[in-house]
C-alpha positions as CSV (number, residue, x, y, z in Angstrom):
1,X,143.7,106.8,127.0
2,X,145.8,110.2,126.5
3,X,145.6,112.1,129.5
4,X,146.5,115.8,131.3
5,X,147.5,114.9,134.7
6,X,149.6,116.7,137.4
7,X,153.3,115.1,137.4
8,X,155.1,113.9,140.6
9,X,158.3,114.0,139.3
10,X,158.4,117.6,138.2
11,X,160.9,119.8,140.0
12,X,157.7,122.7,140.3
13,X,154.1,121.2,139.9
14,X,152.9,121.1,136.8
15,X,150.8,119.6,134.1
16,X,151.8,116.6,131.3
17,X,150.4,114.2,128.5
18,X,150.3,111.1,129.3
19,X,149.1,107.4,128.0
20,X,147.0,106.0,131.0
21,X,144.6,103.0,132.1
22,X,141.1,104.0,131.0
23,X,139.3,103.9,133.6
24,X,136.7,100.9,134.8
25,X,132.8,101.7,136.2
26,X,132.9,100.5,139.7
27,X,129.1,99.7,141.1
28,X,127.0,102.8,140.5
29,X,129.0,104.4,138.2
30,X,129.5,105.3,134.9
31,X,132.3,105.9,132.1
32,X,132.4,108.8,129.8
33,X,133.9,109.1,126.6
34,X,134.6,112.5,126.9
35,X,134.2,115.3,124.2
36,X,135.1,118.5,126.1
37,X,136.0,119.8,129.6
38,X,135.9,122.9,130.9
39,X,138.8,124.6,132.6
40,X,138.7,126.2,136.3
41,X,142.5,127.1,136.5
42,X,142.5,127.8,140.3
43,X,141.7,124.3,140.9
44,X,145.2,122.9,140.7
45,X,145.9,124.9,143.7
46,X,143.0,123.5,145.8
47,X,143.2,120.9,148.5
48,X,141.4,117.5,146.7
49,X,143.5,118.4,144.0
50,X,146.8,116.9,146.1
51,X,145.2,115.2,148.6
52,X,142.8,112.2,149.1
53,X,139.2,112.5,150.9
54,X,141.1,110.6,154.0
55,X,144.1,113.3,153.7
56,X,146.4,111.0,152.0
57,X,148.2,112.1,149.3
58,X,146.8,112.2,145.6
59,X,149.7,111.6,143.0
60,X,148.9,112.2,138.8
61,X,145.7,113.9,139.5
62,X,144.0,114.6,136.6
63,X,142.0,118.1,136.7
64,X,138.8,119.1,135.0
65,X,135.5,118.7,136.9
66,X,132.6,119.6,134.3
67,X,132.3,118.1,130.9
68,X,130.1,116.7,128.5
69,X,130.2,113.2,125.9
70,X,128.6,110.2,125.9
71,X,128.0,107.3,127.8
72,X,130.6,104.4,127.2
73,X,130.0,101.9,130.0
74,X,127.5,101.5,132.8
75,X,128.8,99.7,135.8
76,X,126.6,97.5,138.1
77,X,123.5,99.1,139.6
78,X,124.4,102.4,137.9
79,X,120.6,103.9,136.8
80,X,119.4,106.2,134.6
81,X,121.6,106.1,131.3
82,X,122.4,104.2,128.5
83,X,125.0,103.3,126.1
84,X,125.6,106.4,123.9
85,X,123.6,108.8,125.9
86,X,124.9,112.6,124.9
87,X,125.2,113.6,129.0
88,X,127.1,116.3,130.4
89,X,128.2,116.7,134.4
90,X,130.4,117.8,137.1
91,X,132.5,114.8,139.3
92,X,133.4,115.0,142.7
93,X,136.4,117.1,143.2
94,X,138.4,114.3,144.6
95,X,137.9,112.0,141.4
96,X,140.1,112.2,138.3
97,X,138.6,114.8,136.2
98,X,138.0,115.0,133.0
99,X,141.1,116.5,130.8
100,X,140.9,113.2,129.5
101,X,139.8,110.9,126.7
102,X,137.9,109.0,129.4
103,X,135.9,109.4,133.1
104,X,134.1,107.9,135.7
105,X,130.8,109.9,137.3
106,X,127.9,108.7,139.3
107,X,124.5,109.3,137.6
108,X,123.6,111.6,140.0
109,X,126.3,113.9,138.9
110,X,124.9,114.1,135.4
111,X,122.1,115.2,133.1
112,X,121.1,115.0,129.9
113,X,123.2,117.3,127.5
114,X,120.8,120.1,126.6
115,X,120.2,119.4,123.0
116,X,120.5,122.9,121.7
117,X,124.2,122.9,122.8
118,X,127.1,121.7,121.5
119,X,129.7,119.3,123.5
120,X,131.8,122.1,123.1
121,X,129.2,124.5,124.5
122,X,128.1,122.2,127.2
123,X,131.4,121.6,129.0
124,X,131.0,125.2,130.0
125,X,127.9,125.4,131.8
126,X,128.5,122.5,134.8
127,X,130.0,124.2,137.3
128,X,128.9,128.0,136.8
129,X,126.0,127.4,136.2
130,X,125.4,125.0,139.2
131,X,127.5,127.6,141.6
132,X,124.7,130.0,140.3
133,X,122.1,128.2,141.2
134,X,122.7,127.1,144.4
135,X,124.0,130.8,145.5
136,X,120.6,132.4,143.8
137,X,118.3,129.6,145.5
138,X,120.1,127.1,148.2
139,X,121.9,129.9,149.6
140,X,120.7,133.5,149.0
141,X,117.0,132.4,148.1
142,X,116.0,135.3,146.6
143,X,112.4,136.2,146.0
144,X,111.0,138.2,142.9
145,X,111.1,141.7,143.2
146,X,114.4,142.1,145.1
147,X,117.6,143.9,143.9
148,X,120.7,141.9,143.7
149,X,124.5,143.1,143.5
150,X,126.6,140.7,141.1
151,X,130.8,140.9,141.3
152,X,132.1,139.6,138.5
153,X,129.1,139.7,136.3
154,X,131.1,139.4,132.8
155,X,132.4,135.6,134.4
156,X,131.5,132.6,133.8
157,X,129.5,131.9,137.2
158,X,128.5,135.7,136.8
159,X,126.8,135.7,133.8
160,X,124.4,132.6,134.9
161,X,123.7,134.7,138.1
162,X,122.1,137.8,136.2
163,X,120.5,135.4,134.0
164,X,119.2,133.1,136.8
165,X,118.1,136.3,138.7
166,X,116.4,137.9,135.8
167,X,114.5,135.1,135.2
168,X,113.3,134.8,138.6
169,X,111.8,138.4,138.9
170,X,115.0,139.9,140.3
171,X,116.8,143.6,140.1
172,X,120.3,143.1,139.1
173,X,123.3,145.5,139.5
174,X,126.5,144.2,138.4
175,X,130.2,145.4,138.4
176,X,132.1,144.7,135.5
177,X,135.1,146.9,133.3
178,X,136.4,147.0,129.3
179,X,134.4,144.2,127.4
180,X,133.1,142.8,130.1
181,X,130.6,145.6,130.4
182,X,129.7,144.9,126.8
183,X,128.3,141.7,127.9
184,X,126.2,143.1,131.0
185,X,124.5,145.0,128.0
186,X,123.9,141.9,125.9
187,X,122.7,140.1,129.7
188,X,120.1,143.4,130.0
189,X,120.9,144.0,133.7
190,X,119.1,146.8,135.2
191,X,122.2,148.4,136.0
192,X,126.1,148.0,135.5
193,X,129.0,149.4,137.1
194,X,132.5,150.0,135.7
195,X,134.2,149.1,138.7
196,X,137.7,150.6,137.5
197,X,136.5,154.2,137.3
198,X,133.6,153.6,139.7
199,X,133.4,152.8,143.6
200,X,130.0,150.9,143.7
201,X,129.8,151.7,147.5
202,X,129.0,155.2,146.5
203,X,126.5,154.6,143.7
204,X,124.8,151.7,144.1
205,X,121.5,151.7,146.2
206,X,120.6,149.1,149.5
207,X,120.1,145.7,147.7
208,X,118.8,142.7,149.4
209,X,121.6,139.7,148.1
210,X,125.2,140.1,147.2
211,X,126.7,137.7,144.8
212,X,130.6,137.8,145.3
213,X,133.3,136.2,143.2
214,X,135.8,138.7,143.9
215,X,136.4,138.2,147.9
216,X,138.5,140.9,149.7
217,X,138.3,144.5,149.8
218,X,135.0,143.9,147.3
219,X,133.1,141.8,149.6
220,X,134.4,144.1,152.5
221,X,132.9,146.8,150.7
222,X,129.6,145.4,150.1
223,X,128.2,144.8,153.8
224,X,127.2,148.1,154.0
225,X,125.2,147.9,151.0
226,X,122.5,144.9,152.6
227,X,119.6,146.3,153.7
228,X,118.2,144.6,157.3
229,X,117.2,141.5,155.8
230,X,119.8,141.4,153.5
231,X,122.1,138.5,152.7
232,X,125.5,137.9,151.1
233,X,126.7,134.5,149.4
234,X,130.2,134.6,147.9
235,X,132.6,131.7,146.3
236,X,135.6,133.9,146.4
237,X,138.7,130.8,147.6
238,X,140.2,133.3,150.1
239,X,137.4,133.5,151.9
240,X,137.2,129.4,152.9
241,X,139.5,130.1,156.2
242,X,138.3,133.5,156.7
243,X,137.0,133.8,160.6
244,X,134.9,136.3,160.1
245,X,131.2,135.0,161.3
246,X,129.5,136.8,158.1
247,X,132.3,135.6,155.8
248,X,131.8,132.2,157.1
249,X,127.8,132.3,156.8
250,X,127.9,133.1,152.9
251,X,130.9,131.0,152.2
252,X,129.8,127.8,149.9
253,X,131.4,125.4,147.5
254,X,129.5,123.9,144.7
255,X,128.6,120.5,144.5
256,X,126.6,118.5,142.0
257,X,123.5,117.9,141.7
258,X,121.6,115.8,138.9
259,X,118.1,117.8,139.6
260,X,118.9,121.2,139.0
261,X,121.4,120.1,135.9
262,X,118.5,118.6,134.3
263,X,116.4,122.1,134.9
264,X,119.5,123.8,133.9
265,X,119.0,121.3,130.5
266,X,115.7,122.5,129.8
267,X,116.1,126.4,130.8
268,X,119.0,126.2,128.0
269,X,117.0,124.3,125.1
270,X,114.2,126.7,126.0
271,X,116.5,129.8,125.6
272,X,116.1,131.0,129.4
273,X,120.1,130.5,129.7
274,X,123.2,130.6,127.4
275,X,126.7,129.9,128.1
276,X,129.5,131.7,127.1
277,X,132.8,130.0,125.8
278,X,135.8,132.5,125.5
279,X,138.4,129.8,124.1
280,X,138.4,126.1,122.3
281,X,142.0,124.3,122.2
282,X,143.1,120.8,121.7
283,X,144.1,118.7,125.2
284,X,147.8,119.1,124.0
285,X,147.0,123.3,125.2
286,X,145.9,122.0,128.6
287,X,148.7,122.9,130.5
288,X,148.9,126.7,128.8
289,X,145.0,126.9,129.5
290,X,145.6,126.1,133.1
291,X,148.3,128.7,133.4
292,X,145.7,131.4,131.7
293,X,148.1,132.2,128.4
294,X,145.4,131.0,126.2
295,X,143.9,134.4,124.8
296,X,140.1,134.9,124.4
297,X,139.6,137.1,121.5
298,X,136.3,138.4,123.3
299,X,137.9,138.9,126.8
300,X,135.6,137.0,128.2
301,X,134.1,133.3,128.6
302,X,135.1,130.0,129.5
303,X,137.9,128.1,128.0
304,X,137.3,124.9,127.0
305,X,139.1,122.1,125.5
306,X,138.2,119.9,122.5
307,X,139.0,116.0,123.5
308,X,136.8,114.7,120.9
């Protein structure tokens, strides 16, 4: 299979194409011809990227943790799907991804692909959509009637926030600036704050959850703004050594989770949620969309690449 994998024999890191093994479903899991994959650019920086679960080293890791295709082969005792089932997922962060014409996943890191999407369309929703989720409900669990303040509304795991939260009955506030603010108007939040010529401390009223996928001086910023009974979850990366006992308490990393895909499945074909995909390029563009010099003529979305 034609691959984008992360090359040991580079002088810097960095990402090639490459004919590899397809891979073979091991007991209780399951190949998957895939058709797109989403990008997360920061995750060739991150620690399963290079390293094994046991701390070895990982060599010709390929990247790309949420996609969506079709079943190709079932290994032993693998449940749930068939042959040519249209599925999308996320894999465990450890596993070869899927910038690839082929993966492996367990069942229970996949749903079916919600049938209003395309593959295309699909392969952006995994891994925001999920982080949302578990931040609105695992984490957070906000209740209906409460206000919520959303950095970084216009991104990817943003925009599933307000949506999530709207649903659910919630107040949202959300920081945004240029076209992203365009898209807080399409999302309908209750309130949206140029953050470039506005300091939200200032103008923004107590709210019971912060949502933070900034970090930093914004989270900093935002403790003062939790009422008593307030919490804060963020997924900001420099916040994963941070000492800091409150920093610590709202720190999470997303994991799958086949449940809440499959309700994430139907909220979509019912036209509760939408994704939003900023870029399509062929797998050859890999390496450019990792480095981020793939344009997105609306400023906003996810890239994704085409494999199929």
């Amino acid at each position: 299979m034609k691959a984008i994998h992360l090359a040991d024999n580079l002088a810097a890191p960095g990402l090639v194409l490459s004919d590899l093994a397809a891979p073979v479903p091991g007991e209780m899991e399951v190949l998957v011809k895939v058709h797109a994959a989403g990008v997360t650019p920061g995750e060739l920086a991150w620690y399963p990227t290079t390293h094994q679960k046991d701390g070895a080293p990982r060599h010709n890791a390929i990247p790309g943790h949420e996609f969506s295709g079709t079943i190709a082969a079932v290994g032993r005792g693998a449940l749930g799907f068939v042959l040519g089932d249209a599925i999308f997922g996320m894999n465990d962060w450890f596993c070869q991804g899927a910038t690839a014409e082929y993966c492996l996943a367990s069942p229970s890191t996949l749903a079916r692909k919600p049938r209003k999407l395309t593959h295309i369309e699909a392969a952006a929703v995994p891994i925001a959509a999920l982080t949302a989720w578990q931040a609105l409900f695992d984490h957070a669990r906000i209740e209906s009637g409460e206000r919520i303040l959303v950095h970084g509304g216009a991104g990817s795991v943003g925009s599933f926030v307000i949506q999530l939260a709207k649903m659910h009955g919630a107040e949202v506030i959300a920081t945004a600036s240029g076209r992203g603010l365009e898209l807080l108007a399409t999302l309908k939040v209750d309130e949206a704050v140029d953050y470039k010529t506005t300091s939200f401390e200032r103008t923004v009223a107590p709210v019971d959850v912060v949502f933070d996928s900034i970090g930093g001086d914004t989270l900093a910023r935002s403790w003062p703004l939790l009422t008593p009974t307030g919490r804060a979850v963020t997924i900001a990366s420099d916040n994963e050594s941070s000492t800091d006992p409150r920093v610590k308490q709202a720190f999470f990393i997303v994991e799958s989770n086949h449940e809440q895909l499959e309700n994430i499945s139907l909220l979509i074909d019912g036209g509760i949620l939408r994704p939003f995909v900023g870029a399509v390029v062929p797998l050859s563009s890999a390496p450019a969309a990792y480095a981020g010099t793939i344009p997105r003529p609306q400023g906003r979305g996810k890239t994704v690449i085409q494999i199929v």
